[in-house]
N, C-alpha and C positions, 0 to 999 in steps of 0.2 A: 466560319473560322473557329476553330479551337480554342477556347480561352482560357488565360493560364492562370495558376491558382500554386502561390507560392506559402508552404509552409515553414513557418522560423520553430525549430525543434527537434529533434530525434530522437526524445524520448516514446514514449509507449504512447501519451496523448496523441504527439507528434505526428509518431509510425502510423498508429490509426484514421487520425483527420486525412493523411496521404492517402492510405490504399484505397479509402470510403470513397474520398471525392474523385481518385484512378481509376477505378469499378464504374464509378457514373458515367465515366467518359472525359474527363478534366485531363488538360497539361498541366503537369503538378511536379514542383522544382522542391525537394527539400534541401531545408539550410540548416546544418548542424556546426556547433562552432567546435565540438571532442573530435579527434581521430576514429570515434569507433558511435554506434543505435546504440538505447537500449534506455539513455537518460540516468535515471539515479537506482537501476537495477544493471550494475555490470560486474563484471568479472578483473581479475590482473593476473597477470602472470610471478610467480612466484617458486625457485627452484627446479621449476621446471615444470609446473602446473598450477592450473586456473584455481585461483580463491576468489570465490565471489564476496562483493563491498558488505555484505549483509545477509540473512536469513531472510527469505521473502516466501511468504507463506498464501495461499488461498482457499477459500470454503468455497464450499457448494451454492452459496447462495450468490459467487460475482460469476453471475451467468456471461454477463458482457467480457470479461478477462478471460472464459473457457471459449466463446465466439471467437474472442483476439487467438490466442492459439490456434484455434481449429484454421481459421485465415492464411495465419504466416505457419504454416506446418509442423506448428510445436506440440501438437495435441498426443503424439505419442511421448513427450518426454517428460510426462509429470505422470505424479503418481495419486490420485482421491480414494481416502479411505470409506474402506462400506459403509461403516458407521461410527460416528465420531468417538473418540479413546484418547484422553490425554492421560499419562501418567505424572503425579504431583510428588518429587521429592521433597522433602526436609533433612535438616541438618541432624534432627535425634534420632534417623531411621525409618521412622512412620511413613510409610507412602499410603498416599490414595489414590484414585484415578476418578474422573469425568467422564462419563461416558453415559451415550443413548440406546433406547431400546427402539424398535420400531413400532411402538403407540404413536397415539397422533397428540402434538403439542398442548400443556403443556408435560404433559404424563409422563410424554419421553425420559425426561432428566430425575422422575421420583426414585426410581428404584437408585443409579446413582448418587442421589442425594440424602435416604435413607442409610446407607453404608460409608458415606461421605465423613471419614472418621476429623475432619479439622472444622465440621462444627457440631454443636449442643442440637439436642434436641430441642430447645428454643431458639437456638441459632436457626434450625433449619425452616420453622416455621416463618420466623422475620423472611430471610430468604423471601420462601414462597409466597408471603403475603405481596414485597416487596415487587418478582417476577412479575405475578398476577398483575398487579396496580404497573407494570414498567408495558403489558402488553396492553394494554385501554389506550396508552399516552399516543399523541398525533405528532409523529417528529417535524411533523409541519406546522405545529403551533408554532406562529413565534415567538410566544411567551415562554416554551420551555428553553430557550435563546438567553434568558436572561437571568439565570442560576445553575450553578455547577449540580452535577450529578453527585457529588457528596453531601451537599445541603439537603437534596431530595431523599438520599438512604437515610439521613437522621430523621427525617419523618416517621421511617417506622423501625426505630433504634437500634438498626444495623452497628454492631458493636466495628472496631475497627479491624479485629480477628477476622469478623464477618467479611468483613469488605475486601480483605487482604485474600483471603483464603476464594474467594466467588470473582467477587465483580472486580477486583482489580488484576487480579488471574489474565481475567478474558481484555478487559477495559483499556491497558497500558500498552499491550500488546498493539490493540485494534488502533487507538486516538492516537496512540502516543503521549498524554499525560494522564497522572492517576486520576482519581473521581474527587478529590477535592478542585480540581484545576478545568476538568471536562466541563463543557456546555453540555446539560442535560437535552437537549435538543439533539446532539452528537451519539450521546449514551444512548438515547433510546432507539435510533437509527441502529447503531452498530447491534444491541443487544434485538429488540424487535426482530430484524431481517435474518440475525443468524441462531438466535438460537429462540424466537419465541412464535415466530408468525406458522413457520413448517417445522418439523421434527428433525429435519435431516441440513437444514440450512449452514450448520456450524461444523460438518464434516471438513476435515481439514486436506488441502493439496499442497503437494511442493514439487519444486524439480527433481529431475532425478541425472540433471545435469548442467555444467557452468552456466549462470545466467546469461553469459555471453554466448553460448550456442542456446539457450533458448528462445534468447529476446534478440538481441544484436545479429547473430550472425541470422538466424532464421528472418528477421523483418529486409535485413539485404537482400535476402533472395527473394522473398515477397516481391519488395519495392522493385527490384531489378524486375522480373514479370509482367511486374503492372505497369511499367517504362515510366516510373518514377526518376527522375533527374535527382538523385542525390549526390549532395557534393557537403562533403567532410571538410573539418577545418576551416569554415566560412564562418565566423562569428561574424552577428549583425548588430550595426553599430547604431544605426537610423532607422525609421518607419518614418514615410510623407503622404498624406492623402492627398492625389491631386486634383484640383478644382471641378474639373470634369467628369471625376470617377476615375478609378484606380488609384493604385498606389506606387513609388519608388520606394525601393528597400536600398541602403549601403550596407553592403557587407564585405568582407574579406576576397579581394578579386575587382572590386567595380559595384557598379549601380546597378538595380535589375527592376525592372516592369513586374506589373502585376497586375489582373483585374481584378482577382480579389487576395486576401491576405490570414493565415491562421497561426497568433501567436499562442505558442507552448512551449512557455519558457516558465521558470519559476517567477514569481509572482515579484519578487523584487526587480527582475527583469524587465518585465510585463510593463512594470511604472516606469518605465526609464526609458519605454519604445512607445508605447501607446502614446495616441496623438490627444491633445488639451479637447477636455470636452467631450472624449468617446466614450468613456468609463460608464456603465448603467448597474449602478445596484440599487438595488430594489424597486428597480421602475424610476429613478429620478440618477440623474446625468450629477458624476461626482469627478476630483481633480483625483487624476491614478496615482498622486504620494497618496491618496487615502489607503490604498492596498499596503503599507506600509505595517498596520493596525493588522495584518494577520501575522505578524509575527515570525519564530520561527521552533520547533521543537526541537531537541537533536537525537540523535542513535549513534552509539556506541555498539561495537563487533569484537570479541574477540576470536582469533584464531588460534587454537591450542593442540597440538599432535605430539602426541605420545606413541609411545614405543611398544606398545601392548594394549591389545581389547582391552577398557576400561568401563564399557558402557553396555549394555542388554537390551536397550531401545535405540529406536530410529529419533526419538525426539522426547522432550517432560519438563516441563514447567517445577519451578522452583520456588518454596514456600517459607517466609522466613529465612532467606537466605539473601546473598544480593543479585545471586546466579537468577536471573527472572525465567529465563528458558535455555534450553541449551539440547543441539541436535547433534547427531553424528551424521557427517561428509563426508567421511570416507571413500564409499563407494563412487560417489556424485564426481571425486577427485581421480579416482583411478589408485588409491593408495592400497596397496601391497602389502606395506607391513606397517604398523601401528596404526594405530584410530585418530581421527581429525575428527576435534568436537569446534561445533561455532555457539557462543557462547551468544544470547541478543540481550541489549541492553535498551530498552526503550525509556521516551521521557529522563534521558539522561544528561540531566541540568547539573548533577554533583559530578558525574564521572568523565564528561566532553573535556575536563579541565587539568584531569591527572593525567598523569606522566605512564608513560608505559612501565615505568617499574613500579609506579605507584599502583598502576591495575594488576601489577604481576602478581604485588604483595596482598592485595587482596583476593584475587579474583581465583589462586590456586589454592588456596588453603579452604576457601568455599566451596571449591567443586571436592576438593579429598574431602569434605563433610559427608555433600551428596553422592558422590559415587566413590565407596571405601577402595573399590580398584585401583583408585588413581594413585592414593598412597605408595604404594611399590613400585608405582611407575617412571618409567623416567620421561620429562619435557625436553623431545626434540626441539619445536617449534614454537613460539609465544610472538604472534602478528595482532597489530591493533588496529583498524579500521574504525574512521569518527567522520560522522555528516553529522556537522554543526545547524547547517539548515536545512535537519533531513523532510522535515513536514511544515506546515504552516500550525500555525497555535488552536486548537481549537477548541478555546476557551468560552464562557460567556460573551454573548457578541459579536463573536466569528460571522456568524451567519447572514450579517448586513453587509458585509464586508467581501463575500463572495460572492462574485458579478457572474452571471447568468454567460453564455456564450455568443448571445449576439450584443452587440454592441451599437453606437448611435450612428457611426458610420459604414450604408449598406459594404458589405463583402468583407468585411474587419470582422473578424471573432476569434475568442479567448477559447483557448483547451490546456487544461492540467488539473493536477488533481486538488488542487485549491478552488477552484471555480466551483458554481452553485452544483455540486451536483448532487448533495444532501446525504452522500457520503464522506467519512474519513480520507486522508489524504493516503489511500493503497491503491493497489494498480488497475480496480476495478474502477475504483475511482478515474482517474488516469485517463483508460479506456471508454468509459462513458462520456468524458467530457470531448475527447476526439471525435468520438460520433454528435455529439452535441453541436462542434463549432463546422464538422462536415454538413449537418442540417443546416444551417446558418449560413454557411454561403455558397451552398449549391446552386441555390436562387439566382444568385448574381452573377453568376454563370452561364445561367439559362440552360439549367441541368435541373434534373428531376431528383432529390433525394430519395424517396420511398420507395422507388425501385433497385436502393443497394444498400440501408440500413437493418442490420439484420434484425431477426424477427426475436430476440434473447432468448432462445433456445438451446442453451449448452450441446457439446459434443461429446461424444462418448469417450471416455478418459479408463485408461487404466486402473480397477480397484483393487484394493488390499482389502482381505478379512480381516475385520478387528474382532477379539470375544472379549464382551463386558466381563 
């Protein structure tokens, strides 16, 4: 007999623990409590077209999140650049750009960092020393667990220019808080995997359409394939381990059986379902309020459309400015006449708290810095989007604090992107950990995992030519 395997979640963790363990052969029930997949990468409708919650971006190196596409059918709708190119505005005109050459690590980034006009020529060598000594570190120590990645750059007197203009560039973006606030444990993960271990790791991808056709509607049609039982609007109120094995879930409709169980839910969730006594971090069984201790980061969006091209890139990080990054959507929207720029605000602990006039007042007058076009332009549109608890915190400490995917009781295991998976909390992250808790309870199944985890072998994705 078919044993069933109900997962609590629709997000991306979610979507993947489902199709992994429906590939194995599992009857597999998802429970979503939104009207709509996709978790904390979705889209809304607005004047008559999709604005997605956020800028959600990917490198080359989350092979697991280009697997995820290639799965649910989204692998034509994103775009990976040939080789990595950011361009850096500032407010007094100066732009730089980032960007690799195809030497092998760390080589790649000299020629850009030679012409790298926002720092000294002792700037660049701190840097470099800096990189060098960041690629030795073992993100597995867990001593680098217990000091911020700011501490560690004043070692070798990374000015604060420095830090602003390099590592926090890349750093706020990736963790979600600056390098005073980061577990150097996180930093060296994040930095390591994409820009130091290979050359081409930190190539950057995005969609090239609403996050709700690439993640939500595409995992429906997945899940509907793989005769996934999805059912919307069931928030789950309960998890009960029963004596015997299995489990009861209540959720929205009634009570539902389970033999085994995978929550992916956000982690404040998690402690409020998980059964006393399940919870396993770091090899020793803790009470799940301790998941509490990861905290929360937020993100700020804004939506800005104007009435005239204002912009000459698809995307460019912002220097001295408060604009951190800022893309053009346009096309991603179907927009015809004016340009839709989204504005990302990460580690925004000042700005989760203003008022949308207060971000109007700031956040226009910073972009007419960085892009003089916008000056003449007129603001059709000014949309604010705020995920207060867009990430988990991941500060010194973090790392004790994020429970592994199996858990103490067999067929129970945790997926999202807070969970150990020695990533930041992105959608690789995410992904990895749904394959993580599909390993964990296929067992109890009496299913084989290794004949449908995939082998992390990216798909072939759409390139753009970038020239250094």
């Amino acid at each position: 007999m078919t044993r069933r395997l109900i997962v609590v979640g629709g997000g991306l963790a979610g979507i993947t623990a489902a199709l992994t363990a429906a590939d194995a052969g599992a009857s597999v029930t998802l429970l979503e409590g939104r009207p709509r997949l996709g978790g904390a990468t979705f889209s809304f409708r607005r004047d008559g077209r999709w604005l997605d919650n956020g800028q959600h971006v990917f490198l080359r190196c989350c092979t697991e999140y280009q697997w995820f596409l290639n799965r649910i059918g989204s692998a034509d709708k994103v775009v990976l650049q040939d080789r990595l190119d950011v361009p850096v505005l500032t407010p007094w005109g100066t732009t730089g750009r980032l960007w690799r050459t195809r030497l092998p690590s760390p080589l790649h980034l000299s020629a850009a960092l030679s012409r790298y006009p926002f720092l000294t020529l002792a700037g660049r060598a701190r840097v470099g020393l800096a990189a060098l000594a960041l690629k030795r570190l073992d993100p597995e120590d867990p001593r680098l667990d217990t000091m911020t990645f700011g501490a560690w750059l004043d070692r070798f007197g990374v000015t604060a220019r420095e830090r602003a203009a390099m590592w926090d560039l890349v750093g706020v973006a990736t963790i979600n808080l600056t390098a005073d606030q980061a577990s150097l444990a996180v930093a060296a993960k994040v930095f390591r995997t994409g820009l130091l271990d290979t050359n081409d790791g930190a190539d950057i991808g995005w969609s090239r359409v609403p996050l709700q056709q690439l993640h939500g509607d595409a995992a429906a049609r997945a899940l509907e394939d793989a005769k996934v039982d999805v059912r919307l609007r069931s928030r789950v109120s309960s998890l009960e381990a029963l004596p015997g094995g299995g489990f009861t879930i209540g959720a929205d409709g009634g009570t539902l059986s389970a033999d085994a169980v995978v929550l992916a839910v956000p982690h404040e969730d998690a402690a409020r379902l998980i059964p006393a006594d399940a919870l396993i971090l770091e090899d020793r069984r803790a009470n799940p309020t301790s998941l509490a201790g990861l905290g929360s980061s937020p993100i700020v969006n804004l939506h800005v459309v104007y009435d005239r091209p204002v912009f000459r890139e698809e995307f460019a990080a912002g220097l001295a400015s408060p604009v951190q990054w800022v893309f053009d959507r346009s096309d991603n929207v179907g927009l015809e006449r004016g340009r839709y720029l989204a504005v990302s605000l990460s580690a925004a602990d000042r700005e989760i708290d203003l008022t949308n006039h207060q971000l109007r007042e700031t956040f226009l007058p910073a972009l007419e810095k960085l892009l003089p076009a916008t000056r003449t332009a007129r603001v059709d549109e000014f949309v604010v989007t705020k995920e207060r608890n867009a990430t988990f915190r991941a500060a010194p400490g973090s790392r004790r604090l994020r429970p592994h995917a199996r858990t103490a009781l067999p067929g129970l295991a945790l997926a999202g992107a807070w969970t150990a998976t020695g990533w930041p909390a992105t959608m690789e992250s995410a992904v990895r950990s749904g394959l993580a808790a599909a390993h964990a309870t296929l067992p109890s199944l009496d299913l084989d995992p290794g004949r449908v985890l995939p082998t992390t072998k990216p798909g072939a994705f759409p390139e753009r030519t970038t020239t250094p």
